[in-house]
C-alpha positions in Angstrom: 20.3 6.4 -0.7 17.2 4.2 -0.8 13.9 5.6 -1.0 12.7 3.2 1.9 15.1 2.2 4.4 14.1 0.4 7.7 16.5 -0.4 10.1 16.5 -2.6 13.2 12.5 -2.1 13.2 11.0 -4.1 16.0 7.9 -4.3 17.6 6.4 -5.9 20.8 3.5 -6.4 22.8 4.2 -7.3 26.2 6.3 -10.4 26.1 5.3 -11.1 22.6 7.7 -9.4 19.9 5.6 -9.4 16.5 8.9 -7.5 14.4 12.0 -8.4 15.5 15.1 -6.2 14.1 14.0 -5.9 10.2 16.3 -4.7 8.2 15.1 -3.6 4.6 15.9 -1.1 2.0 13.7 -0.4 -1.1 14.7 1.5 -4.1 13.0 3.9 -6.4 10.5 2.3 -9.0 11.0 -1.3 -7.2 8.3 -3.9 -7.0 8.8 -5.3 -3.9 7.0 -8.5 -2.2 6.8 -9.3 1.7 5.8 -12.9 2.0 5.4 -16.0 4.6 3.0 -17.6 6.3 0.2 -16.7 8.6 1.1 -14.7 11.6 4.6 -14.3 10.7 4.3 -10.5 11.1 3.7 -8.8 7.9 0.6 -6.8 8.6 2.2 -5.8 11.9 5.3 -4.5 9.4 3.0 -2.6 7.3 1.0 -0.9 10.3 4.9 0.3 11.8 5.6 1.6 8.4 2.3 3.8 7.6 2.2 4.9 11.6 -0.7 3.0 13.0 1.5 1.5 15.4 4.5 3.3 16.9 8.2 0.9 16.8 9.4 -0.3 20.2 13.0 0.4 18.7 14.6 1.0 15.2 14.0 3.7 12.4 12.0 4.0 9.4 13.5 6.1 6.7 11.8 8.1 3.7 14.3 9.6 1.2 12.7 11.7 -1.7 15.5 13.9 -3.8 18.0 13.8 -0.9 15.7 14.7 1.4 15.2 12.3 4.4 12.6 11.6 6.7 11.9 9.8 9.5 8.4 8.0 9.5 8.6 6.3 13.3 6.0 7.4 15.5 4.5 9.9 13.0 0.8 9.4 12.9 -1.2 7.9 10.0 -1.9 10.7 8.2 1.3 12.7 8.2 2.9 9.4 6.8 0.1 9.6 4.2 1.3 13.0 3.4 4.8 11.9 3.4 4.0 9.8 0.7 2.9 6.0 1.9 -0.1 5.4 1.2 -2.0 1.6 1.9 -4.6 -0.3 1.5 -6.4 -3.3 3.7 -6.5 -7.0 4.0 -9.8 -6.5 5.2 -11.9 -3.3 2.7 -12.0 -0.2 4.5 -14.1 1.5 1.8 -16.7 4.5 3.1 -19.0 1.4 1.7 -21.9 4.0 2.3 -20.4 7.1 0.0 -20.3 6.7 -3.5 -17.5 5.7 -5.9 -16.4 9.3 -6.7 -16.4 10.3 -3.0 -14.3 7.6 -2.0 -11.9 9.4 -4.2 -12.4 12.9 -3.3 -12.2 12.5 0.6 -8.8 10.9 0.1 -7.8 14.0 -2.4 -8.6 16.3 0.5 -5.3 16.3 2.2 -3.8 18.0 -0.6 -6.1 20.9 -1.1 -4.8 24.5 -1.5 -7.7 25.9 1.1 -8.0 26.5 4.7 -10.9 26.1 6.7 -11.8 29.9 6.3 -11.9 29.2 2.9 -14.6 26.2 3.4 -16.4 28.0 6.1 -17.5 30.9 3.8 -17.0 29.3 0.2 -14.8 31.5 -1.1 -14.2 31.4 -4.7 -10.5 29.3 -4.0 -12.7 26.4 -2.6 -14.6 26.4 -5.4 -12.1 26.4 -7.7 -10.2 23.9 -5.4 -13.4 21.7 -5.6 -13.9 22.2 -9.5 -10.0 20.9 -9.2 -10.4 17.7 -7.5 -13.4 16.5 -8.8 -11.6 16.9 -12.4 -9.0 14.8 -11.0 -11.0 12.0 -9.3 -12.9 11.4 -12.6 -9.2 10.9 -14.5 -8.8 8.3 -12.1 -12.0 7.1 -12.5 -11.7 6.7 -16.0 -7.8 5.6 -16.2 -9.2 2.5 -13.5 -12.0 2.0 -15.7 -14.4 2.7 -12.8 -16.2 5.9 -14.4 -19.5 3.9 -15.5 -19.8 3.2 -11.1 -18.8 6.9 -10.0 -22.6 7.4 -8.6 -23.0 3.5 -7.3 -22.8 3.1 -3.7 -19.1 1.8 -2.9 -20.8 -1.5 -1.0 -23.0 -2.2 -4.0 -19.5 -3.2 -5.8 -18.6 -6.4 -6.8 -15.8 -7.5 -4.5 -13.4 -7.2 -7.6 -14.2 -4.0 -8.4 -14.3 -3.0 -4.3 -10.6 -4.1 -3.9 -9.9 -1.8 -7.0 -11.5 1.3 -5.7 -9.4 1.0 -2.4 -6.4 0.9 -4.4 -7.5 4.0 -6.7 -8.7 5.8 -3.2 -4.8 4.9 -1.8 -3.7 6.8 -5.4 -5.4 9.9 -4.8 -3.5 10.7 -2.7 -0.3 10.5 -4.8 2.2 8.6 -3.3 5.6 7.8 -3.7 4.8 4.3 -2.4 1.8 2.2 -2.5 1.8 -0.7 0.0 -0.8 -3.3 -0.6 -1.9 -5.8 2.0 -2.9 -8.9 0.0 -4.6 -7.3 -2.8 -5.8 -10.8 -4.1 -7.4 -12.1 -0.9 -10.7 -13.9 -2.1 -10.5 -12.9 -6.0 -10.7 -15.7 -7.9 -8.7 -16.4 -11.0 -9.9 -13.7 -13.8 -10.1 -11.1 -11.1 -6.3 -12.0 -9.9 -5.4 -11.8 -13.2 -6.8 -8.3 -13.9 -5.3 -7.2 -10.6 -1.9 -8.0 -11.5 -2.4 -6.3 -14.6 -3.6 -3.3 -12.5 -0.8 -3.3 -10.5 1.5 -3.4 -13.5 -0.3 -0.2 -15.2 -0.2 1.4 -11.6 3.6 0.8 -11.5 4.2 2.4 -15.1 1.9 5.0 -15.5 2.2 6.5 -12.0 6.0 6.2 -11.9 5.7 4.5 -8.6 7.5 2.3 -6.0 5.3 -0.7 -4.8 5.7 -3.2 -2.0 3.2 -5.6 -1.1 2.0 -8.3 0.7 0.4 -11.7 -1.1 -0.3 -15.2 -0.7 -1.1 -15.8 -3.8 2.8 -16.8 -5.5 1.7 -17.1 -9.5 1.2 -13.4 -8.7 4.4 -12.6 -6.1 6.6 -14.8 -8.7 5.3 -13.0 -11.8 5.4 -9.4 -11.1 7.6 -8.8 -8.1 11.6 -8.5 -8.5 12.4 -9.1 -4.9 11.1 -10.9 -2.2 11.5 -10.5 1.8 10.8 -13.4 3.7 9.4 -12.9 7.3 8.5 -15.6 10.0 8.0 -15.3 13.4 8.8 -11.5 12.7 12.0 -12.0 11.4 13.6 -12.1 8.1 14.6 -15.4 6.9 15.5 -14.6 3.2 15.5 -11.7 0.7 16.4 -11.8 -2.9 15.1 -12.3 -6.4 11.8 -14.8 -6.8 14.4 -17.6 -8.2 16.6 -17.6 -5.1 13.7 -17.3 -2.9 12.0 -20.0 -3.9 14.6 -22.3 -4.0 16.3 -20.9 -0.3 15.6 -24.3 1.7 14.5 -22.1 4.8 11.7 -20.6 3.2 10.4 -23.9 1.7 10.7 -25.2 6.0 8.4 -22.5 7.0 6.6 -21.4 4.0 6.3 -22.5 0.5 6.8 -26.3 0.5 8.3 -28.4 -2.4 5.8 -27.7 -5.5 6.0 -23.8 -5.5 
């Protein structure tokens, strides 16, 4: 079976359906990218599939080693601990905490104390603590980010914000990592070491990726399929090459020159 699969998903708001029947399947170790143009209903697909909205109707699927689960109307954080994690169009860095505590709050969910533990610092939180710290600074150090562990998360360049929010989504050790137009306002160099990112992310970490991008020298170069949403439905799925050349998706999104 496939690690992902979403069946019939819809979505509506009053009168207005944003997701409209979406069918998809994603399979282990995939690169997957979710295009089309502006209010065609991608964000509103990510928010069903990591629980900050609940599904009018159809299922969303998580199978890891045989083991299914379904993710519809769980909230945000037991999806998280499922094993989809996110990040934001817009940042939504704790832009007041530091670089290493971005990190470490988003560890938490997978510590091995309870709140007993916490309350009267017993030597498992410590060594819990000592744990996840030591783990935080890997991550650090693998996202070159280790020289801005003590800088305030605002006081990062944008570049480097947008990075932190995907190492923050990491901590908590995903199976999938959904990004939500991880290139919005980066300019070239920065888009360029992004994809790169994403890349080492992909290898290092073992992981399944889908995401969502405007920017197509970045969809075209690094994703292996493509589903194509407008209007909240799916026009088109398949590799980059038939996707770009499908004349519905040139109507209503990419145009002749892409």
């Amino acid at each position: 079976m496939s690690l992902l699969s979403v069946e019939k998903l819809t979505k509506s708001f009053g009168g207005l359906t944003a997701v409209s029947n979406v069918n998809m399947k994603i399979e282990k170790g995939e690169l997957v990218g979710l295009i089309g143009p502006n209010g065609a209903g991608k964000t509103t697909l990510f928010n069903l599939l990591t629980g900050v909205y609940v599904p009018s109707s159809g299922s969303i699927k998580l199978n890891i080693d045989g083991n299914e689960k379904e993710l519809g109307g769980l909230k945000s954080y037991n999806v998280t601990k499922a094993g989809l994690a996110r990040t934001f169009q817009n940042i939504r860095l704790f832009k007041d905490l530091t670089v290493l505590d971005n990190i470490r709050i988003a560890m938490h969910q997978n510590v091995k104390y309870g709140l007993t533990s916490a309350f009267f610092r017993s030597n498992k939180f410590y060594e819990e603590e000592v744990r996840l710290m030591k783990e935080a600074e890997q991550l650090l150090d693998i996202f070159k980010l280790t020289h801005k562990k003590n800088e305030l998360a605002k006081n990062l360049p944008y570049g480097e914000q947008r990075h932190l929010e995907i190492v923050r989504a990491m901590a908590t050790k995903p199976v999938i990592l959904l990004l939500d137009e991880p290139a919005a306002g980066m300019n070239p160099n920065e888009t360029l070491e992004l994809t790169n990112t994403i890349a080492q992310i992909r290898k290092d970490f073992n992981l399944t990726v889908l995401l969502i991008e405007h920017d197509m020298s970045l969809v075209m170069k690094i994703c292996e399929r493509l589903y194509v949403l407008d209007y909240g439905t799916l026009i088109a799925s398949g590799a980059p090459s038939e996707v770009r050349t499908n004349k519905r998706v040139i109507e209503a999104y990419l145009g002749e020159d892409v």
